[in-house]
N, C-alpha and C positions, 0 to 999 in steps of 0.2 A: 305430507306429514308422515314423522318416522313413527313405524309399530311399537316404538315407546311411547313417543308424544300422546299416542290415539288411547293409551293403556293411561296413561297420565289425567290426559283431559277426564276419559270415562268416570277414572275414580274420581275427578273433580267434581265432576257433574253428580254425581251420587252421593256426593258427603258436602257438607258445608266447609268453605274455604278455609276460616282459621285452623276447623280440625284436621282437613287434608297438609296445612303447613305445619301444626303441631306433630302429626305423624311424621315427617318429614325428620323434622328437628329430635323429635326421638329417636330415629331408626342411627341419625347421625352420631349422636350421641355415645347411643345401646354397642355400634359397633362400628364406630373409628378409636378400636383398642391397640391396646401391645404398644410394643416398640415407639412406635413412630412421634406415637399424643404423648407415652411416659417418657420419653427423652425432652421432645420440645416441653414439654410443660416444667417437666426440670429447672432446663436450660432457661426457660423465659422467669421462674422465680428467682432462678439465682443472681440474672441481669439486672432486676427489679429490687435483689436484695430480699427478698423474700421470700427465703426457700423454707423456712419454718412453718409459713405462712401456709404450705402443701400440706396433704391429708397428713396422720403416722404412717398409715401402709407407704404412700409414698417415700419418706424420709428414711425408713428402714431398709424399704429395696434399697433405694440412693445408695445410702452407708454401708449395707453389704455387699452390694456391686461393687462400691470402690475397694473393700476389700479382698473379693474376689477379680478384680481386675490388675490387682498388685501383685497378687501371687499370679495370674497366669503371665504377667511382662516377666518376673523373677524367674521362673520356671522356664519360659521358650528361649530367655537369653542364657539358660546354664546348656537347654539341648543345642543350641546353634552351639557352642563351645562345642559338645561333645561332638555333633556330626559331625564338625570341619575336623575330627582326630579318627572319625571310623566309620560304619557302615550304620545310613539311616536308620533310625527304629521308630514308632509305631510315634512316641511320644514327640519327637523331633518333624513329623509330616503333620499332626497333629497341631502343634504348635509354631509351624507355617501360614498353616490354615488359621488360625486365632490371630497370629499377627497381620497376615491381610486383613482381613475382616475387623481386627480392631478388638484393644484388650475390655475396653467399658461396654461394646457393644455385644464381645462373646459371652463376656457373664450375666449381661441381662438378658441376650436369651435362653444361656444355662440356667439361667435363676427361672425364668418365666415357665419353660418348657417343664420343670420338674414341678415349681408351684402348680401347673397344670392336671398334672400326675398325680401328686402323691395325696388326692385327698383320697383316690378310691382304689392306694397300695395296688400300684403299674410294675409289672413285670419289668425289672433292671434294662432287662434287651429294648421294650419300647420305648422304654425314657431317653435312655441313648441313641436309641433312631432318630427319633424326633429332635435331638439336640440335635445330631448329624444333620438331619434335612432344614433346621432352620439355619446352620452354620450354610450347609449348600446354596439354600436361597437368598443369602444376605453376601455372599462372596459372588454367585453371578452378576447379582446386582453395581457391584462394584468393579465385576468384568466390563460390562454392560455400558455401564458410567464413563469408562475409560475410551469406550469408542464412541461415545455419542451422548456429552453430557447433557444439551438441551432434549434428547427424547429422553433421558431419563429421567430428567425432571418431570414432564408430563408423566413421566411412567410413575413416578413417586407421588404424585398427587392423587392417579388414580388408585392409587395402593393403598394411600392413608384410608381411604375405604376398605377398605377386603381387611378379614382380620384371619381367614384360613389359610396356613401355609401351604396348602394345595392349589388353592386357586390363583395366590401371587404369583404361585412358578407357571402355570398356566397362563396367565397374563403376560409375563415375561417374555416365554416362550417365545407367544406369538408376536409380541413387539421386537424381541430382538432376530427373529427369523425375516421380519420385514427390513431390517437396517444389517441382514448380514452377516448376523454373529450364531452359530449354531449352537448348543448348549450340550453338553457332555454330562452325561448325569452320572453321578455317582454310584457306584453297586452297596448294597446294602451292607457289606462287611464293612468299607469304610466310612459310613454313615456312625456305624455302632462303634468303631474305635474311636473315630474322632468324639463320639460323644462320651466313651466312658473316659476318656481321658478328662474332658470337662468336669463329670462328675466327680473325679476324683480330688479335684483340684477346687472343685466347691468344697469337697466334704472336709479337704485339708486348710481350706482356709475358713471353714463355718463349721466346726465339731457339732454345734447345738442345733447344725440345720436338718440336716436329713441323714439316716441309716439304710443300711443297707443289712436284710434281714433274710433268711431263707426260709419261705412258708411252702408247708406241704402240699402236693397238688391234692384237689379234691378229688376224694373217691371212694368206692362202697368199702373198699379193705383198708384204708386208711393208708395207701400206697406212701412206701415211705421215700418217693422220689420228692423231691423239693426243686421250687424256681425262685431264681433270688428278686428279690420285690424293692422299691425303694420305699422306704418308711418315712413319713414327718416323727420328728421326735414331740415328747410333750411339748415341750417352747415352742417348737413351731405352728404345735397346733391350738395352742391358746390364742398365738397371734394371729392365725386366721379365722378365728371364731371371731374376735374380736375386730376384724377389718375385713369384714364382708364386701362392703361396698366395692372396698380395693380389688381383693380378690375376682369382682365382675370383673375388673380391666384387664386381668390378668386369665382370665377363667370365662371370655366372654359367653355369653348365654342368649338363645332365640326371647323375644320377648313378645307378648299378647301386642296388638295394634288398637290402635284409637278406632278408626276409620277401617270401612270393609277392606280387605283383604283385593288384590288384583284378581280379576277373574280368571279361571283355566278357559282357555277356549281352543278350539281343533287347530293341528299344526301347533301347538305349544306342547316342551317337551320342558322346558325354561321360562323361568320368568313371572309367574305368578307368584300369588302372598305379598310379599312388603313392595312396598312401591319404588325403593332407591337401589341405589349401585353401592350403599354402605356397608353392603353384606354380600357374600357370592350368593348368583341366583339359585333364589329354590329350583331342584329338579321336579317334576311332576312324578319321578317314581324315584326312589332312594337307589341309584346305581349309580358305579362309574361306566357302567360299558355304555358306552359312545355309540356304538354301533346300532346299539339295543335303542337308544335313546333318538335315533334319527327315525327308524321304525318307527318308530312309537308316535310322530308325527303324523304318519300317514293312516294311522288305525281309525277305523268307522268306530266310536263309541259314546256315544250323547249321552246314554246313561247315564255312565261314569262320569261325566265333568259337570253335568246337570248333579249327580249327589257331593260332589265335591266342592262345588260352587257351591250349594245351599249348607252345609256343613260350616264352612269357614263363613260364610255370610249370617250364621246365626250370631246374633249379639246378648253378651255375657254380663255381670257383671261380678264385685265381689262383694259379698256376704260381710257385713263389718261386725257383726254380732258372733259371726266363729273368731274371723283374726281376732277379737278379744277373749274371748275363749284361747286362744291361743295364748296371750300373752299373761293370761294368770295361768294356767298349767305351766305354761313356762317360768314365772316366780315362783310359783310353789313346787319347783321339780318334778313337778308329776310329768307321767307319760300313758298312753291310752293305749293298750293291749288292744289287737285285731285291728287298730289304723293306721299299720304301719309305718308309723312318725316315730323317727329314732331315740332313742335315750339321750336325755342331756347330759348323761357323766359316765364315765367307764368304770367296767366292769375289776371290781376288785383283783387283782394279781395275789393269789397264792403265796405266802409269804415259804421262802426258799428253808429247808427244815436247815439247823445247825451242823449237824451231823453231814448236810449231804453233798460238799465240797470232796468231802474222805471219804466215802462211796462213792462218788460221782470216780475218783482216781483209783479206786479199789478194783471197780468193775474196769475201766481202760485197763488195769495190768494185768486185768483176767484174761480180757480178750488178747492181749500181746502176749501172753501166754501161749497160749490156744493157738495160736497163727505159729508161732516158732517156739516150741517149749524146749530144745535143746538149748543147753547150758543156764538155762534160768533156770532160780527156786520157783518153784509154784507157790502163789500165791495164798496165804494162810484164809481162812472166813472165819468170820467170828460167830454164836452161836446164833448172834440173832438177825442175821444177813439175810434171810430168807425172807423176814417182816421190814426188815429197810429196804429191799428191793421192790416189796411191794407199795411201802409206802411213796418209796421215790419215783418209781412208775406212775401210779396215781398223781404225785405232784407234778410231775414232768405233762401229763393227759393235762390236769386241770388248766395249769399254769399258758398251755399252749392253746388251751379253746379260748381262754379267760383271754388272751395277747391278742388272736384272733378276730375277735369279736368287737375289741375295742378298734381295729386297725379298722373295721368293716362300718363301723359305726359311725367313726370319728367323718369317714366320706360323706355318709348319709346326713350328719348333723351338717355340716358346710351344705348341703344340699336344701335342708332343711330352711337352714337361715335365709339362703338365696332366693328361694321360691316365696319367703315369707315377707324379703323386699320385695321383691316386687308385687307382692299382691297388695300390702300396703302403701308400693308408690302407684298404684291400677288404682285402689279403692276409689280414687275424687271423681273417677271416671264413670259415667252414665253407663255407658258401650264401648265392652273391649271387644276384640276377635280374635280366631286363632286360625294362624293360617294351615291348611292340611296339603298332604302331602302321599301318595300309595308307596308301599316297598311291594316288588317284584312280582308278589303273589295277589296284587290287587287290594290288600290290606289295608284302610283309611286310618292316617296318624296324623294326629294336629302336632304342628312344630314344636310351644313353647314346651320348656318345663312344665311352666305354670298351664295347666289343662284339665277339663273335663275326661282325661282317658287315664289321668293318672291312679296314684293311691287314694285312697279314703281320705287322709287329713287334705290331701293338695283340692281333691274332687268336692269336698264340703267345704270348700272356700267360695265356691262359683256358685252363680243363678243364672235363671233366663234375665234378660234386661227388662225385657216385653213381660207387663203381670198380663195377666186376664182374669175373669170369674171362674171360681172353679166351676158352679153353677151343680146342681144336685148329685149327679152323673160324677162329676170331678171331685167332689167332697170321696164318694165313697174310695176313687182310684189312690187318691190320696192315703185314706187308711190300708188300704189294699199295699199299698207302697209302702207305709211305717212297717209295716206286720213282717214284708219281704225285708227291712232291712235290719230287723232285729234278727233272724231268722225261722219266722216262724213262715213259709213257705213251700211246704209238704200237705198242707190242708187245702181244702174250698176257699173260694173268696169269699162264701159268708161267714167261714169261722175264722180268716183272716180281718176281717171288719169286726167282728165280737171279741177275738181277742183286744182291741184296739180299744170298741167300747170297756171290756172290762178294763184296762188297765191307761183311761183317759186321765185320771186323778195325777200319774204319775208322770208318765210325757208330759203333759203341762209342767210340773214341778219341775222337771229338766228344765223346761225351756226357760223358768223365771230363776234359777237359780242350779245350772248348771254343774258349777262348784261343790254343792254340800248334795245335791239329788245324781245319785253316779248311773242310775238306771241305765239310762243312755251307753252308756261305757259296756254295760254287756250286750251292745247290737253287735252284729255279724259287721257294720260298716259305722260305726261311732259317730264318727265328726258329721255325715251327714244325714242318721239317725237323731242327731239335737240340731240339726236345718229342719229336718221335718217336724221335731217335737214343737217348734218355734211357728213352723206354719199350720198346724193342728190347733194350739193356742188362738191364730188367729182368726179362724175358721170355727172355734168354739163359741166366740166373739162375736163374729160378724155372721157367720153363716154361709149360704151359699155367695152371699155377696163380696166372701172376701177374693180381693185380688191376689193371685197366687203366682210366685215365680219358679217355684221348684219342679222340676222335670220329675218324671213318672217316669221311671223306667219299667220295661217289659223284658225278660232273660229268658233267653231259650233254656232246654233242658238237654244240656249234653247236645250243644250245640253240631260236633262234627257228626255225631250219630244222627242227629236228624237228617243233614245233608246227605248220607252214603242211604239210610233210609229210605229216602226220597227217590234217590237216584236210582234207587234198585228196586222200587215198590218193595221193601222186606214190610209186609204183616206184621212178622214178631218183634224189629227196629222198632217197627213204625210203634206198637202198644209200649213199648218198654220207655220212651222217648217223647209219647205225648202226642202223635203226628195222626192217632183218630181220637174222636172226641169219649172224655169217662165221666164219672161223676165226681173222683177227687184226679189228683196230680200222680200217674204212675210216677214211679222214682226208682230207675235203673240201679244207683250207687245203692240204694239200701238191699234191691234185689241181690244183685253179687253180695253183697254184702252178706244176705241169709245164708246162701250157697255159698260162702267162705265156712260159716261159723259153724254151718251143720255138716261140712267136711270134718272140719277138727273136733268136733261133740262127737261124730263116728270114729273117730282115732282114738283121742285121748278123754272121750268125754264120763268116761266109768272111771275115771283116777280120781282119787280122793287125798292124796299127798306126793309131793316131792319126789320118796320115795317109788312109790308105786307108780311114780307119772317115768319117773327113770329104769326100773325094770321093764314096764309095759315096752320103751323107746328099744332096749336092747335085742328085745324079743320081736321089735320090727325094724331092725336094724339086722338080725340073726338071719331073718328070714328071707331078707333082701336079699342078703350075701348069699345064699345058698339058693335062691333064685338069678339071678343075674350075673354072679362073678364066675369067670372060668377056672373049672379046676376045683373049685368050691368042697368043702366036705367037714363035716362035724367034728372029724380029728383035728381039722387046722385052724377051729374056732376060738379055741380058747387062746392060740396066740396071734390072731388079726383081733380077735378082743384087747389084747394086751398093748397091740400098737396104737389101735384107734383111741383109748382111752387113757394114751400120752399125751404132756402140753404137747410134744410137737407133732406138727400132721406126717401121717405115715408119708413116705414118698410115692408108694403105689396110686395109681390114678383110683384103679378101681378100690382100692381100701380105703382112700378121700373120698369117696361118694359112698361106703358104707358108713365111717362115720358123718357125716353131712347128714344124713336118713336119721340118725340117733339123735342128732344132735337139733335135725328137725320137728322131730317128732316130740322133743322134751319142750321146743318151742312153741308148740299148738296149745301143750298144757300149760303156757306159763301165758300167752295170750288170750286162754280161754277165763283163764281165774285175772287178768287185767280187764278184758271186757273190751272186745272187737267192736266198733264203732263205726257206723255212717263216715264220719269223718276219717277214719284210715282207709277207706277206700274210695272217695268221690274224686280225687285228681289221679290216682291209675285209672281210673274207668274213663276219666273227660279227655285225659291226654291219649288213652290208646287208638281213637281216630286219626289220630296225629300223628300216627309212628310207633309210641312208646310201645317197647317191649318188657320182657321179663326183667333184663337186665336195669334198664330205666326205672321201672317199679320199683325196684329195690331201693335205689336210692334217693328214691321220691317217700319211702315209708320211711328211712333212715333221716332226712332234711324234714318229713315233716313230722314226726312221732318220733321215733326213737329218739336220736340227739335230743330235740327237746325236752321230751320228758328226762333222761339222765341227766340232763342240765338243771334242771328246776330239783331235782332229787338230791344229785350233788352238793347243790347248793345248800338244801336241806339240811343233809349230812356237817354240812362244814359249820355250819351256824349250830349245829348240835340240836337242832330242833327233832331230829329222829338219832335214834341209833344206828348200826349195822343192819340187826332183824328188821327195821323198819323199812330200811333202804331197801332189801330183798321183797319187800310185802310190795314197796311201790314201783318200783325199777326191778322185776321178776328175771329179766332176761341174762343172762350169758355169753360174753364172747362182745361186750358193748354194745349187744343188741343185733351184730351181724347174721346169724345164723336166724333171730324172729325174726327181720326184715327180706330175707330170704326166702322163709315158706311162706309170707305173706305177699310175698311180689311171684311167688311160683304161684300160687292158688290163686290168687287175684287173675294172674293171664288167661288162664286156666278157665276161670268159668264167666269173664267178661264177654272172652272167644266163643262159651257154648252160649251164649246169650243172646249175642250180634253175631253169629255165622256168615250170616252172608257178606257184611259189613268188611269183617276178616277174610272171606274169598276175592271180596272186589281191592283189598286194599295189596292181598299177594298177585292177582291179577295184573294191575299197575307195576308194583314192584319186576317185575317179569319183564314186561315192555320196554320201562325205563334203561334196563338193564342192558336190553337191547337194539336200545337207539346209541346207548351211552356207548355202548364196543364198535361203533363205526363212529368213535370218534367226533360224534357230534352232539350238541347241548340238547337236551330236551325241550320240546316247545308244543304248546297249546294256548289254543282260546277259550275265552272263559264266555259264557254263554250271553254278556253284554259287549262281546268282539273287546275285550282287553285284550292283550299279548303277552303271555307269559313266556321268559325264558329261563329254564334251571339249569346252569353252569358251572358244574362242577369239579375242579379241574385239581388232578393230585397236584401233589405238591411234598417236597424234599425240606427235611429241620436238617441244617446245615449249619455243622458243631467249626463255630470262631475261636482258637486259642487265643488267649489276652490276657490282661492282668486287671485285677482290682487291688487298690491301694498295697501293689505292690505282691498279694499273693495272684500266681499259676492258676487262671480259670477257665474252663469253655462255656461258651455262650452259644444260643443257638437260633440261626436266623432262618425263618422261612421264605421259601422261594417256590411261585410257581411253578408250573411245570405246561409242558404243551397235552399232553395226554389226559381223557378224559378221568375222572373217577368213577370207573363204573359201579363199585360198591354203596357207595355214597348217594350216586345217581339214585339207584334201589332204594335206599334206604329212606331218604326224600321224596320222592315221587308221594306217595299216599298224603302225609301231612300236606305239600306244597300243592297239590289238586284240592285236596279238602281245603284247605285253607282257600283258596281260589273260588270256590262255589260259596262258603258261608259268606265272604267281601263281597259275591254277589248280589247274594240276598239284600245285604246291605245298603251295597249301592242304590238296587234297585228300588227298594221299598220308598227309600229317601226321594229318587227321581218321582216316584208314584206321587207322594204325600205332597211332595212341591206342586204336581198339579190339581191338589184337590184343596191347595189353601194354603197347609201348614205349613211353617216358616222357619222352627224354632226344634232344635232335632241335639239332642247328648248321646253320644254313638261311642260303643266299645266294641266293635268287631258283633257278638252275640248277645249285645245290651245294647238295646232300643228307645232312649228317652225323648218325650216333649211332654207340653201343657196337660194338665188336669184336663181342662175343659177340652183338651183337643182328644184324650187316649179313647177314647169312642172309635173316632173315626182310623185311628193309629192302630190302633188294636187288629181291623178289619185289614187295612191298609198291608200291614204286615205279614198274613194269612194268604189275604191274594196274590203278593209277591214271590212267596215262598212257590204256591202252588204253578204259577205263570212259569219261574226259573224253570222248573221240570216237568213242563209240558213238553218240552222239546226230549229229546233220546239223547242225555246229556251223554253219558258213557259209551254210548255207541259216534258221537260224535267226534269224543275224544280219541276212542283208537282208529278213527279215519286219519285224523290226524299223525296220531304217531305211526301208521303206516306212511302217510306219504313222506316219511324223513326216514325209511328206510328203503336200500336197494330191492327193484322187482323181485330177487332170488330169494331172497329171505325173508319177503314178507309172509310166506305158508307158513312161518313159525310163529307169527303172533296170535293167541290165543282167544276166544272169542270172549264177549264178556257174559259174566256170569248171569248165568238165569234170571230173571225178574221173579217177584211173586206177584203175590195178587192185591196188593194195597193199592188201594182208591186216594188218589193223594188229592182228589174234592175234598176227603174226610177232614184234610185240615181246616177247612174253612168253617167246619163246627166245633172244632178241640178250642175248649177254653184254657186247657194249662200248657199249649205247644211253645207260647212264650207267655210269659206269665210272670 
């Protein structure tokens, strides 16, 4: 019997037969998309005379394929004219390639490739590749055909399965390397011409389908480089709101299973989750290295497939009282702040001032001025030029965040709809699954969209399938759990439970009426803050005897800080993180947080206005410069004053970081009079295990506080609900907030670092090593202390500028291309996060394998969130405590640099550096900390 058949039978054996066939029939269904099912299925209505009778998404592609398949025959027979009179061009090979391949067939997969794109606005270059590489795959194929059409029919049949254009060409490959034929692949420049050609010949024959727009790249100075992005225009994107379903064929998507999931077992690297050939096989860890992946066969790791098995084998189902929640918020247009569930309508566009066409042309002849002022008049200003440039700057900022936001949105709502079919075609189902899968760093992800790892609105769609009693014990974990998801979770769990009793009257009103009782709505996690209000209700009711399906989760506390904690016995980690036992919940983010605000109370905190807060800034900005600049002196103050306080920045480096001090220092007082919050600094403190630096802070305060608030202010402003002065009162900052998110991501480094010291020795420690495996030229590698195999493969890589054209204008394009040489900066820079990340997957794993052998079954896993049953978090609770402490009985960091020594040569290993000191933390202690997850 083949190692499929035996994989086959098992899961027979394990699930009742009609559901093992219903799986089947769905997986076939879910994903024999694209090309193959939307041609024949065409073709077979139009035989039958019944092509009306096909979905509208269908009918629409139809018809505008046919019209894009008219233009490109029009188009390749004017360039066959021009080549046979001159030297081939770009459009003329292009349109070689389209006529092999066939004019109906290039536009539907030009049409499909970009429908695939443009819900989540795709950089121009990858829309274009990907047209290239399904044009490449669909002409081998027809190389292929030509030398062997009966294997290419088997090969077509197996293909109607596979819906990834990676895995075709990979199947191809190796069928046509057995019959003979070697395949010549394409280099990525001609991938991109041949596709933008397509594009352009879509855009000219569909004006209302897609744009082509050039959006800023993101970043802390608002860099004003730009990447051109393909756009849906409105029309198109009403028609995909409206033709979801379609959209799956087109957009295919993983989907939850009926029936358990295929087991991982050792020697599988392939081949677990869905049971059929209708989809390419799951990898067991998300990589293409091959190499990596044949290893990974032979690795000793039981843990690991024992928590990955029990993960994907826990059974789900959906919640039919949210998806209706669901679908009145969605009639009444509403949308639920902090569940990240998209907006149903876009954000109003700025209506363009009258005036600003003739400004818009005022300013161009300024600057053509400016660039050659010989033999031009100079351009006249009128008096009130000063106040229209400001207003048209302002309109130009709003009108471009407001474009933004909608372009950003519009993905997320198609995403939206998507996940919300299919929870509604899942609901009839008892027990769904979801198959999991590790990326590189041992990291557990279940495949579907639809998942318990996702957002709040997707995550409060799901339950355990299995109720049980919550039984006394469980009632209370229960309130313990509403309490943490409102966010009240900085206290004891007995004034976690008494807030809950006091505010029992009102969670119940949630849960009977949703709609008009919004309570809910201000939880930290909404959607499944009214699952819980709904099982509190029933539990009010029944008592301990009610049957409960909702997961308990348990959340570490700064999670990577515990790990580097652990691993270095830090004392001071360990109290700031929860890792010995207290009587309430220390809490690191609010600590930095005090040592932020009582940094800037010592600077700016005796100013009492505006004024005073802007001399105070000069006079430590004075003092700077005559400290630290060379050459420095009291006579040359008043004209470096006079530079610094131009709109433009001085060009002296060091006169840019006197005013930067000034301009710091007036931001302390404009933060201190907004009011420094827990919340502005608990993601720089969670991410700095992970890497983040100063520079990352920055635009972590900027994405999560700054922008926001000027946006909500803004908006303010425009609706006239405040004035100017008011806008200053709420939006205090300067410079769009750059310059406060600056001293906020400086100060923040700054004393997270004196906080966790050790934490930050072990994390430059690593960095150092990495650096130095990475300069001989080889990947980094380590075991993770359940014998996983980690490899980080970092490898430079060259942006390689394409000259071409788009509809006819001169552009470059720029295509990336590896490189053989390692990155050693990179390598550095990764090492700490991809270790840490490695140890907390541990944890995970292990606790999981632990709790499978002491019963539990039923397991909601996000990386540092821990859920199962009420009635079970007793023993969970414990479970997870002794896992934690077991990972780091061993000398994890001394075992790690045994390792990255023996990947470097004998001569140089006397340069790697010993690991940092331990302290004296008793990591027993965790097995009494009530708040280390909590």
């Amino acid at each position: 019997m083949s190692n499929n058949s035996q994989i086959e039978l098992e899961v027979e054996l394990r699930t009742a037969p009609e559901f093992y066939n219903l799986q089947m029939a769905l997986e076939e269904r879910s994903f024999e998309m694209g090309q193959n099912r939307f041609m024949k299925n065409l073709e077979k209505a139009r035989e039958r005379g019944q092509e009306s009778d096909t979905s509208y998404g269908s009918r629409y592609i139809a018809h505008r394929m046919g019209e894009v398949a008219q233009a490109l025959e029009a188009l390749s027979l004017k360039q066959q004219e021009k080549s046979s009179r001159g030297r081939p061009s770009v459009e003329a090979m292009a349109g070689e390639v389209v006529t092999q391949v066939g004019y109906r067939e290039a536009a539907f997969l030009t049409m499909q490739e970009i429908m695939r794109f443009i819900t989540t606005s795709a950089p121009y270059t990858n829309v274009a590749v990907a047209i290239g590489k399904a044009l490449e795959e669909e002409l081998f194929l027809k190389t292929l055909k030509e030398h062997d059409a009966r294997l290419v029919a088997k090969l077509e049949e197996l293909m109607a399965k596979k819906n990834a254009v990676r895995h075709k060409l990979d199947s191809m490959v190796r069928v046509a390397r057995m019959a003979g034929v070697e395949r010549d692949p394409w280099p990525e420049e001609q991938k991109l011409k041949v596709g933008r050609y397509l594009i352009d010949v879509c855009r000219s024959a569909l004006p209302s389908f897609v744009t082509v727009e050039d959006i800023a790249k993101p970043g802390v100075k608002g860099s004003s480089k730009t990447v051109k992005h393909i756009i849906a225009t409105d029309t198109t994107m009403s028609w995909i709101e409206n033709n979801i379903e379609f959209m799956s064929t087109v957009k295919p998507v993983y989907e939850p299973m009926v029936v358990p999931p295929v087991p991982w077992k050792p020697g599988m690297s392939h081949g677990g989750g869905y049971l059929s050939a209708y989809s390419p096989p799951l990898r067991l860890v998300k990589t293409r290295d091959r190499n990596y992946l044949e290893e990974l066969k032979s690795a000793h790791m039981p843990e690991v497939l024992a928590a990955v098995n029990a993960a994907q084998d826990t059974a789900w189902r959906i919640r039919p009282h949210v998806v209706a929640l669901h679908d009145q918020l969605k009639a009444l247009g509403r949308t639920v702040e902090g569940s990240k569930m998209p907006s149903m309508s876009d954000v109003e566009i700025p209506q363009k001032p009258t005036w600003g066409e003739a400004h818009a042309n005022l300013r161009r002849a300024i600057r053509e001025y400016e660039k050659s002022p010989k033999g031009k008049k100079k351009p006249q200003l009128p008096a009130d030029f000063e106040q229209k440039e400001y207003e048209w700057n302002r309109y130009r900022k709003e009108a471009a965040m407001a474009y933004d936001a909608n372009v950003a949105n519009r993905g997320q709502r198609v995403t939206y709809h998507m996940v919300m079919n299919t929870a509604k075609k899942f609901m009839e189902f008892d027990r769904i699954y979801f198959p999991h899968q590790l990326d590189f760093r041992g990291r557990l992800y279940a495949v579907p969209q639809l998942s318990p790892q996702t957002a709040d609105w997707i995550k409060g769609l799901l339950e355990f399938a299995e109720g049980k009693k919550v039984g006394t014990r469980g009632v209370r974990w229960v309130k313990i759990h509403i309490a943490n998801l409102f966010g009240v979770d900085k206290v004891s769990f007995d004034e976690r439970v008494q807030w809950v009793d006091d505010n029992t009257s009102r969670l119940i009103a949630c849960a009977i009426d949703p709609i008009s009782e919004r309570f809910w709505e201000e939880a930290d996690k909404p959607f499944q803050a009214y699952a819980a209000c709904c099982e509190l209700k029933g539990i009010v009711e029944q008592g301990a005897e009610y049957v409960s399906h909702m997961p308990i989760d348990l959340d570490g506390s700064c999670s990577g800080l515990q790990n580097l904690g652990m691993a270095l016995r830090c004392e001071i980690t360990g109290a700031a993180v929860n890792l010995v036992p207290a009587a309430k919940p220390a809490d690191i983010y609010t600590k930095v947080m005090n040592k932020v605000v009582n940094h800037m109370e010592e600077v700016m905190g005796d100013c009492t206005s505006e004024e005073e807060a802007k001399r105070k800034a000069l006079a430590i900005a004075k003092a700077y410069y005559l400290r630290e600049v060379k050459g420095a002196s009291g006579q040359k103050w008043p004209a470096v004053l006079n530079r610094i306080s131009d709109k433009v920045p001085p060009k002296d480096k060091a006169e840019r970081e006197v005013r930067r001090e000034y301009n710091y220092a007036v931001a302390m007082y404009h933060w201190l009079k907004l009011g420094v919050t827990r919340k502005h600094c608990k993601r720089s403190v969670m991410t700095f295990p992970y890497g983040s630096k100063e520079f990352g802070f920055k635009e972590q305060v900027m994405e999560d506080t700054i922008r926001p608030l000027k946006k909500q202010v803004d908006q303010m402003l425009n609706s006239r609900a405040i004035d100017e002065r008011g806008y200053r009162e709420l939006f205090p900052f300067a410079n769009d907030g750059f310059d406060a998110a600056g001293v906020m991501a400086k100060l923040l480094y700054k004393y997270v670092r004196e906080t966790v010291l050790k934490a930050a020795e072990a994390m430059e420690w690593m960095q150092g090593i990495a650096r130095l495996v990475a300069s001989q030229g080889r990947p980094v590698r380590w075991t993770t202390p359940l014998g996983f195999p980690v490899c980080q493969n970092y490898r430079k890589f060259t942006m390689r500028k394409v000259k071409t054209r788009i509809f006819g204008q001169a552009i470059d394009l720029s295509i990336k291309e590896d490189m053989e040489a390692m990155d050693i900066i990179r390598a550095g820079n990764a090492i700490s996060p991809n270790v840490t990340h490695s140890l907390d997957s541990s944890h995970l794993l292990k606790l999981v394998a632990q709790s499978v052998t002491e019963g539990l079954d039923s397991f909601a896993l996000i990386h540092d969130s821990f859920g199962t049953h009420a009635a079970d978090t007793d023993v969970f609770f414990r479970v997870i405590r002794e896992a934690f402490m077991r990972l780091y009985e061993e000398p994890v960091l001394e075992n790690l640099r045994e390792e990255f020594m023996a990947q470097l040569p004998p001569d140089i290993r006397g340069e790697v550096a010993s690991v940092p000191s331990a302290g004296s933390l008793d990591i027993g202690s965790i097995l009494n900390s009530l708040y280390a997850f909590a």
